[in-house]
N, C-alpha and C positions, 0 to 999 in steps of 0.2 A: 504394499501400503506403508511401509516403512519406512519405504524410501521417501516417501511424502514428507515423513515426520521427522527427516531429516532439515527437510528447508528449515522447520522451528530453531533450529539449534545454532547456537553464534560460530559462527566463521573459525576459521584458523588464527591463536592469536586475540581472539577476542574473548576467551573463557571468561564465564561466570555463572556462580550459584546461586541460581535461584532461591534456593530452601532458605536463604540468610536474610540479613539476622531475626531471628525467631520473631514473628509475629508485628515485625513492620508493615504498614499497607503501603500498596502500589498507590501512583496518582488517579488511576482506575478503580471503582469499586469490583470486588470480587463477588458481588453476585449482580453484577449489570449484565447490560447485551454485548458492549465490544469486548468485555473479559471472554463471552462464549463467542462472537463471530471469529474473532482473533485466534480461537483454539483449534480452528480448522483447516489444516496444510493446504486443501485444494483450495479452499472462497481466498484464503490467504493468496495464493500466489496468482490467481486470476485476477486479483482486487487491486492487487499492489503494480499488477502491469498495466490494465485499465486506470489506473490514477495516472500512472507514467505517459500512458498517453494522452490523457487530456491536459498534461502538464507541456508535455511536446508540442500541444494543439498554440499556446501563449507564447509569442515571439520570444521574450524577453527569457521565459524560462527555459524554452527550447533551446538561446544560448548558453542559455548559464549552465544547463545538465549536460550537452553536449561539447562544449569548448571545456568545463572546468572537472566533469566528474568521468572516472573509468570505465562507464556503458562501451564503450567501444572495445576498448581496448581488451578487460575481463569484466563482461556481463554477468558469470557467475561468482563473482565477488563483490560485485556491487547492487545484486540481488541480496545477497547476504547479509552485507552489512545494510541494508536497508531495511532488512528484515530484523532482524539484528535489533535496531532500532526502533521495528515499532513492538517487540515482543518484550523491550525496558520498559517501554514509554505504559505499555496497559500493565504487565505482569513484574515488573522490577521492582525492590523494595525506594521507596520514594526517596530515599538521602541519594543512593547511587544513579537512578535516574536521571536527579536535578544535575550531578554533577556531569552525566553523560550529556547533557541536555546545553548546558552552558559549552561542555566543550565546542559539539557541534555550532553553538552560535558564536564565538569565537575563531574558529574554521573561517563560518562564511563570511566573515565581515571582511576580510580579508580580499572576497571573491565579486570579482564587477568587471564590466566590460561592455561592449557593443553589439546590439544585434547587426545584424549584413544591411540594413534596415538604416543604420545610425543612431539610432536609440539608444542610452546610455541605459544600463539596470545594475543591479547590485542584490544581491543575495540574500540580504537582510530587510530590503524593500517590504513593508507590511503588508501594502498590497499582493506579493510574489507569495508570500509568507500564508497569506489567506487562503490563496488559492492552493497551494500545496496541500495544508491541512483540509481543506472544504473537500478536494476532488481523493485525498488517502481517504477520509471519514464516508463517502460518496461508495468507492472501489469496493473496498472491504464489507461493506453492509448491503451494496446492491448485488454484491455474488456472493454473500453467502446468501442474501431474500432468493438470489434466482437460482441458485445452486445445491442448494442443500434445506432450508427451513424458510416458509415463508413468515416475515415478520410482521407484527403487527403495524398500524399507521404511529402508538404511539413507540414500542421499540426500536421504531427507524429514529424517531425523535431522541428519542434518548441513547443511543447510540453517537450523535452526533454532539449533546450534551453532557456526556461523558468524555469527551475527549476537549472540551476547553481546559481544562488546568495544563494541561500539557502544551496546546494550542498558546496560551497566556505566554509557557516558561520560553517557547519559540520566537514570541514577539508577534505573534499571526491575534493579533489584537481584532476583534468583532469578527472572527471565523464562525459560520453559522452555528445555533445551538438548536437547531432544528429541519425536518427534512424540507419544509416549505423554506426556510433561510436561506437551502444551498442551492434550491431552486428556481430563487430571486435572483442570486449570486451568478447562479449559472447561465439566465436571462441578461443578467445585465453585463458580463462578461463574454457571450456569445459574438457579436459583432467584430472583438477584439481577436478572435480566435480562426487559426487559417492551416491550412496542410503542408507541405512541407513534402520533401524528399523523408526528412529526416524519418519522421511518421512510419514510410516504409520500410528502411533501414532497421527499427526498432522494432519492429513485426519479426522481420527476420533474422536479426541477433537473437531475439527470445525464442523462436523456434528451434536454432539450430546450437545453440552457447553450451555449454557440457553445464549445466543443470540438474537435469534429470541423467540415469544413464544410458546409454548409447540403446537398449532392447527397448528403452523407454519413450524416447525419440517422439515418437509417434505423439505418446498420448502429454506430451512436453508440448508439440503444436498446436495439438484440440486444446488446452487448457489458455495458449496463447488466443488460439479462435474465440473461445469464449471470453475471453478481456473482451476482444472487439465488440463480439456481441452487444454485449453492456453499455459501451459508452453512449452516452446519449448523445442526441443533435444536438449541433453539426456537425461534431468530426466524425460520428460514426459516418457520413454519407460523402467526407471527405475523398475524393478519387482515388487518396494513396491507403485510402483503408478499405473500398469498395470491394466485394467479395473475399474481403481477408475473414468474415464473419464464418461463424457456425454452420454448418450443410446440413441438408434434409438429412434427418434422425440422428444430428449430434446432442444434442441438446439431453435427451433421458439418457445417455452415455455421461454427459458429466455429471448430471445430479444423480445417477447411480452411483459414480465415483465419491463425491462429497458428502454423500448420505452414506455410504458404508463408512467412509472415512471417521465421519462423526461418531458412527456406531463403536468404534475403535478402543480399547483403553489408551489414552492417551502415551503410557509408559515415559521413560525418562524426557519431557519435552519441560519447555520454562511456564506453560501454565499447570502442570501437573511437580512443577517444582513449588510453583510461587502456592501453590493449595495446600502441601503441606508447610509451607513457611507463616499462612497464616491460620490453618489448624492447631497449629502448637502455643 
C-alpha cells in the first residue's frame, strides 16, 4: 500500500514542502470533498487516467498531449508531474501554487499546432482549457464515488465547485461548477469527440510504463481497466477501448483496494503535510 502513496509525492527534482509556511491556505478548502477525493492514491491514479482519455477522445487535444508532452516517450514521469500538479493545485500553500500555475500557463502559450485533421489549436484555447479541467474534476470524483465511497448528489457538486479558483488561474473560464454542468458540457461536446489509434496506444503505455513496480504489474493494468470502466459515452464504446473495461469480479477487487487504502494513515504524503501546515 505504500507503494500507492508513492504516486502522492512530487517527482525527482520537483521537491516540495507541504507543511510551509505555517498556516497559509490552499486554493482548495481543507475540509471540502476534492481536499479528501484527492487523498486517495488509487481513485487518484484511475481518475487522472480516465481524464487522459477523454482528453485523448478531442482531436485538437489528442494533438496537443501527444505531439507536445512526454506520454510516449516517459509515461512515468509525466504521470507524476501531473500529479505533481494536481496535489499543488487542492493541497499547496496558495502563493506557491499561483506561481506553479502561471508557470504552467506560460509553457503552454508557447504550444500550438495541427491536428492530422488540419485544424489549427493552441493550448491555451479556453475552450481546450474547459475541457481539461471539466473531464480532471469528472475522473477524480467518478473513481473515487465508484471506487472507494459513494458521494452524495450534492458532494459531486461541490467537488467540481471547488476547483474553479484554480480552473479561473488556468484560463478554463465557465468550466462547470456542477455535476449537471459537466454533464451538459459533456453532451454538447460528445458529437466533437472520435477514437483514435492513439486511445489504444495510451491503454497500453499505462499498463505496461514502470509506475507501479514490476510484482505490481498486474494490479497497475486493473487500475488502468478501471479508468476505462468510468468513462462515459461515447468513448468508453469507442472500438479502441472495447473490452479494455473491467472483467467479471474486478470491480470489488478495486474498491477493496481504495477502501483499505483510505483506511490507511496517510504518513509523509502532501495532503497529510498540507493538515499540519494549516493546523498550526
Amino acid at each position: 500500500m505504500h507503494t500507492f502513496k508513492d504516486l502522492m509525492r512530487p517527482p525527482a527534482g520537483m521537491a516540495f514542502d507541504f507543511s510551509q509556511p505555517i498556516g497559509e491556505p490552499a486554493l482548495a478548502p481543507s475540509d471540502g470533498v476534492i481536499w479528501r477525493v484527492l487523498a486517495n492514491p488509487v481513485s487518484l491514479f484511475i481518475g487522472g487516467v480516465a481524464a487522459v482519455l477523454l482528453e485523448l477522445a478531442e482531436p485538437s487535444m489528442r494533438s496537443g498531449i501527444w505531439d507536445h508532452s512526454s506520454f510516449q516517450r516517459d509515461p512515468a514521469m509525466r504521470l507524476r508531474r501531473t500529479g505533481f500538479a494536481a496535489m499543488m493545485t487542492v493541497y499547496g500553500p496558495r502563493s506557491a501554487t499561483e506561481q506553479l500555475i502561471a508557470k504552467v500557463v506560460r509553457m503552454h502559450a508557447g504550444i500550438k499546432g495541427s491536428t492530422p485533421e488540419g485544424v489549427a489549436y493552441k493550448a491555451n484555447d479556453p475552450r481546450l482549457l474547459k475541457w481539461v479541467h471539466a473531464t480532471a474534476s469528472f475522473g477524480f470524483t467518478e473513481a473515487y464515488n465508484t471506487y472507494v465511497e459513494n458521494l452524495s448528489p450534492g458532494e459531486k457538486d461541490l467537488a467540481f465547485a471547488e476547483a474553479e479558483p484554480a480552473a479561473k488561474l488556468y484560463g478554463a473560464g465557465g468550466a462547470p461548477r456542477s455535476w449537471a454542468a459537466w454533464e451538459e458540457l459533456l453532451e454538447a461536446t460528445s458529437p466533437q469527440l472520435v477514437g483514435s489509434d492513439v486511445l489504444a496506444e495510451f491503454v497500453k503505455i499505462m499498463g505496461e510504463a514502470s509506475i507501479l513496480p514490476v510484482r505490481m504489474r498486474y494490479i497497475q493494468r486493473l487500475l488502468v481497466r478501471a479508468a476505462v470502466q468510468i468513462v462515459p459515452e461515447p468513448v468508453r464504446s469507442f472500438s479502441q477501448l472495447r473490452g479494455c473495461g473491467l472483467r467479471f469480479g474486478e470491480t470489488p477487487l478495486v474498491r477493496a483496494m481504495g477502501r483499505a487504502v483510505s483506511l490507511m494513515p496517510l504518513g509523509d504524503t502532501p495532503p497529510e503535510r498540507a493538515a499540519r501546515r494549516l493546523a498550526n
